[in-house]
N, C-alpha and C positions, 0 to 999 in steps of 0.2 A: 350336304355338309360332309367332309373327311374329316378323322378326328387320326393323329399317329403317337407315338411315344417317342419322346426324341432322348438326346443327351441332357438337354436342359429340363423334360417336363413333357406333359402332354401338349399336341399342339391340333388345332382348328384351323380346320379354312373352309371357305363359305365363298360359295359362289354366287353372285348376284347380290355381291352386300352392298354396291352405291343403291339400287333399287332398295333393299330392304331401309338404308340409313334416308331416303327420300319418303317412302312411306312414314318412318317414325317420324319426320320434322312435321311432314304432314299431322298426324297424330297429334303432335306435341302442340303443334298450331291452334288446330280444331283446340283439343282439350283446355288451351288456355283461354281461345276465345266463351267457349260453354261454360268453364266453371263457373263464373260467377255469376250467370242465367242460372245454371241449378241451383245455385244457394238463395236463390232471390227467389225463383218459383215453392221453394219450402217457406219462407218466410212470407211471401202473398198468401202461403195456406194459412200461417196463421193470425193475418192481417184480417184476412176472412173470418177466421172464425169466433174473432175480437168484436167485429162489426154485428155477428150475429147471437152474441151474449150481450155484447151492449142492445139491441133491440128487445131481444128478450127480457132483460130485467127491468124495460120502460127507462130508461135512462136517454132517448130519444126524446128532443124537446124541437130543433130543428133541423135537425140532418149536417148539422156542423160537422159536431163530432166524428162520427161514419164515417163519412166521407174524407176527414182526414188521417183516419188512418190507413198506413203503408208503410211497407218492406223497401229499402234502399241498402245497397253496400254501402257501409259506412269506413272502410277500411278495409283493402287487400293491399299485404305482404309477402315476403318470400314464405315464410311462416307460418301462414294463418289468414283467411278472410274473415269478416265479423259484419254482419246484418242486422240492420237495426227494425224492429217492428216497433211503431209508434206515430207520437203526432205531435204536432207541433202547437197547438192548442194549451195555451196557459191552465184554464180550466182544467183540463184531463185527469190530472193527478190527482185530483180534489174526488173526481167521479171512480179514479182507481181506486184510493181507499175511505170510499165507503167501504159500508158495512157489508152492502152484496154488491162493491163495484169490481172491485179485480178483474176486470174482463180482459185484459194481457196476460197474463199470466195463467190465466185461468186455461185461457185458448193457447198458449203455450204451451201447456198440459196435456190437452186435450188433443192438440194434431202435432206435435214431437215426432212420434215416431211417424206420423204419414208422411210428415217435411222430411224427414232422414230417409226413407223410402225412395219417393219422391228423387230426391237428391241422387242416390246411389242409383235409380235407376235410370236417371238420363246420364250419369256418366257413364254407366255400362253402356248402354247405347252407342254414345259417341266411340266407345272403342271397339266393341262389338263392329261397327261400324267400318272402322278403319283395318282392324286386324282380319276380321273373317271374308276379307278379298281376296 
């Protein structure tokens, strides 16, 4: 890279920029198809750990429940994606607020920050990935 001072400004020029602007789409590519694989591997954490507060507190009667619960995008925008943890199970609500049912929220508590972890560390990855070639 040359960098000069001209009449108008400082001015840049870079050599090998169709390469550098082919690696960024690449980039750009990868990163759009992985984000919302990240955001969904943070919310299977705490899909998981939903399924393992509901066993522990014997709310277990035939493995319905459990079993339905899961992480899905529910919404990606320019703006913002939004993952939904839950089930589709009429009943569930009834077993969230018991008295010791809370097991979403609870397990939302509980792995937050290893979902946000998680998350930041596979998109470092993918660009780690891309950039340190």
């Amino acid at each position: 890279m040359t960098q000069w001072h001209g009449s108008k400004g400082w001015y840049i020029k870079m050599m090998g920029a169709a390469k550098a602007k082919r690696r960024i789409a690449k980039m750009t590519k990868e990163i759009g198809e992985e984000f919302p694989n990240a955001f969904l591997r943070g919310g299977e954490m705490i899909a998981r750990e939903a399924k393992i507060i509901i066993n522990r507190k014997g709310h277990v009667v035939s493995g319905t429940l459990m079993g339905s619960i899961h992480a899905e995008v529910t919404d990606w925008r320019e703006e913002y994606i939004e993952i939904s943890v839950g089930t589709w199970l009429h009943y569930a609500r009834k077993i969230e607020n018991l008295p010791d049912g809370g097991y979403l929220f609870e397990a939302f508590e509980i792995k937050r920050n290893d979902a946000l972890n998680t998350i930041e560390r596979d998109l470092k990855k993918v660009i780690k990935r891309n950039v340190g070639r």
